[in-house]
Structure formats: C-alpha cells, structure tokens
N, C-alpha and C positions, 0 to 999 in steps of 0.2 A: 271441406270445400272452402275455398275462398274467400273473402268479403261480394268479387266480380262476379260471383256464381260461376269460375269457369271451375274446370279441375285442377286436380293439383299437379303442377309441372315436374317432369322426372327430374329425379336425383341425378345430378352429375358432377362428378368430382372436378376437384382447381387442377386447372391443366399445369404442367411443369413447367418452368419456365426455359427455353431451350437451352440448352448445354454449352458453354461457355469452354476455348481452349485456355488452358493453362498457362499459356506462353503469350496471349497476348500480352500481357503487360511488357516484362520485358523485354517483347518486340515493337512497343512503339515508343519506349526508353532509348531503344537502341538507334529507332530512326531518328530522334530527334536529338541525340546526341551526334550523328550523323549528316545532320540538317547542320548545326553548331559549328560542326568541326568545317565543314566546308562554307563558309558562309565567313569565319574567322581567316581560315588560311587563303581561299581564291580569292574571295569579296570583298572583302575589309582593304588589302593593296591595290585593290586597283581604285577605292574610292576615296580613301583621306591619303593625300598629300604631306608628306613630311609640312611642319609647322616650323614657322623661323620667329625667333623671337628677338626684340631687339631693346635692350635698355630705354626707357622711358623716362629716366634722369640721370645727366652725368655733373658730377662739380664743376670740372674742367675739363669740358668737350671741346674734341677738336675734330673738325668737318673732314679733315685728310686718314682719320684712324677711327674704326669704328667695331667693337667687337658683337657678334650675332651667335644665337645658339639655335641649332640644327636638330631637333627634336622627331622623332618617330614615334609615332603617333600607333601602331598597329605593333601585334605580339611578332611580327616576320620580320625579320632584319630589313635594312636597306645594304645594296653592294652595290659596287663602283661607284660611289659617290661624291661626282665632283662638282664646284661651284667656283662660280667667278665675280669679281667683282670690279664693276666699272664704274667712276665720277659720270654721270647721265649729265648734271646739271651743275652748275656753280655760277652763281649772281654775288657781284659784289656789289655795296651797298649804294653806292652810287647808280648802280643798273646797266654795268658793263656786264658779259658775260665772259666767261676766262673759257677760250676755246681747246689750249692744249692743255688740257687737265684728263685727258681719257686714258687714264693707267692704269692697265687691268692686271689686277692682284687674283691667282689663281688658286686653287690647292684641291687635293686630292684625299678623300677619306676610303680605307677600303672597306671598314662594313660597319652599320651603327645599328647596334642589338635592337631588339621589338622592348618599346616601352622606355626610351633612353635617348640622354641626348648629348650633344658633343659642338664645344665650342671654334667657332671660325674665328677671323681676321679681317677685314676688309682695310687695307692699307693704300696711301697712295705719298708717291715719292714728291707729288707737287707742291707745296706748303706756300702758303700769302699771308700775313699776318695784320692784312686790312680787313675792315669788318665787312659780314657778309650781308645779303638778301636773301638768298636760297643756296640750297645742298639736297643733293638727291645722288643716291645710289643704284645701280640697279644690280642685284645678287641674280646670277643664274643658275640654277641647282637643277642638275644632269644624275640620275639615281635607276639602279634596277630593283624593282619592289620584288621580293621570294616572292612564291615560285615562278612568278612570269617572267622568262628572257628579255623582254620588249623593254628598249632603254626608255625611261619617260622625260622632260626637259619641265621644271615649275620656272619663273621670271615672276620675283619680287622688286617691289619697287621702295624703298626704305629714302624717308625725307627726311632732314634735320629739324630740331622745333631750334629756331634762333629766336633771343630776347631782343628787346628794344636798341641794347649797344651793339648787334651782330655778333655774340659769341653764343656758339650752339650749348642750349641746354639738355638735350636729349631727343629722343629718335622714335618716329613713327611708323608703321608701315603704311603706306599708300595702298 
C-alpha cells in the first residue's frame, strides 16, 4: 500500500516512441537545398542591381573622361548589356552653364559573369579648360539579369568632387 492509503497502481510499460521514417532527413536537406537554389537563381536578379563604381580620387581628373566599373553583384550573368553616358550638368566657375556639352558616349557589353566586373568609359568630345563649379554625369545601364527575358533599365547619377581652383579631384555617385 501506499503512503495515500490507496492501492497500488497497475504496472504499465513506457510506451515507444512512435516510429520515425528514415528518409526524413534527407528530405528536408533536399528541400532546403531547393529553397537555396531558387531563391539564388530567380530571386537574387531580380533584387540587387548590378553596382557601378566610380574612383573616389583622381591626380589629374578631368570632368570630359571619367572611367566607371560595372560590377555584378549575383552568381547569374548579366546579358545584353548596354550603357550610356551623358554630360547632365556643367557650371563653369563663374556660374555660366555650358549648354552643348550633351555628348553621349555609348557602349555595349554582351555578358558580365555572376560575381565580376568590367570596366567602362564615359568620354565626352567637349573640352574647356576654365575652371569649373559643377560636373555631373548621368550613366544609363540597359541589362537582361538570367533567367528572366525582361530587359531592366538602372539611371546613375555620378557628380565630380571639384577643389577650390575648379579642377575635378574625384567622383561620387549621387
């Protein structure tokens, strides 16, 4: 008997614990390597934007030549990849604005690997050798991210850092 005075409660064995299959694991390995794979290949191009990079100090900068790198940012290539590049802005230091300076420098890359990147040009035929106020570019970068057909269009806005004399010391993106 007890300590409660009641009886003593029957014996009953530890139940099993219910039977587990075999293959779960490497079926939920497999979906989530499956979750990965699609998430890296559809997902990932349609969200990060190829990334432009542009020199942050030149010795001898010059507002009319400016070279930019074109980086891809996801393991998918980019194809048909074109960009343009237009004088937006030009102040001379006096606070004229130079109005035919809009000479668009083009070019054409046809595929920049996942993870890589590849250098452009932004040139302009116009040249003034007075000092300036402001310089701005605008890069338009025209790209098909794998596997989606759909062409995308990004518009960068790249400004010059000019010093106190007006000669451009390096380049920002806006």
């Amino acid at each position: 008997m007890w300590r409660s005075g009641g009886i003593e409660p029957e014996f009953q064995p530890p139940k099993d614990p219910a039977s587990r299959s075999r293959f779960r694991g490497p079926y939920r390995v497999l979906a989530i390597v499956a979750v990965a794979f699609v998430t890296v290949v559809f997902i990932f191009p349609i969200v990060f934007d190829p990334r432009i990079e542009v020199p942050a100090e030149v010795q001898f900068g010059s507002p009319f030549s400016m070279a930019v790198q074109i980086s891809n940012q996801n393991v998918t290539p980019l194809t048909n990849v074109e960009y343009g590049c237009e004088i937006s802005k030009l102040t001379l230091a006096n606070g004229s604005a130079v109005r035919n300076a809009k000479i668009l420098v083009r070019g054409a890359i046809r595929k920049i690997p996942g993870r890589r990147a590849i250098a452009a040009r932004c040139e302009s035929a116009y040249v003034v050798n007075a000092p300036l106020k402001a310089a701005e570019y605008k890069l338009t970068l025209t790209y098909r991210s794998y596997p989606w057909p759909r062409l995308r269009t990004s518009v960068y806005r790249i400004a010059a850092r000019i010093d106190s004399t007006g000669q451009v010391t390096g380049w920002r993106l806006n």
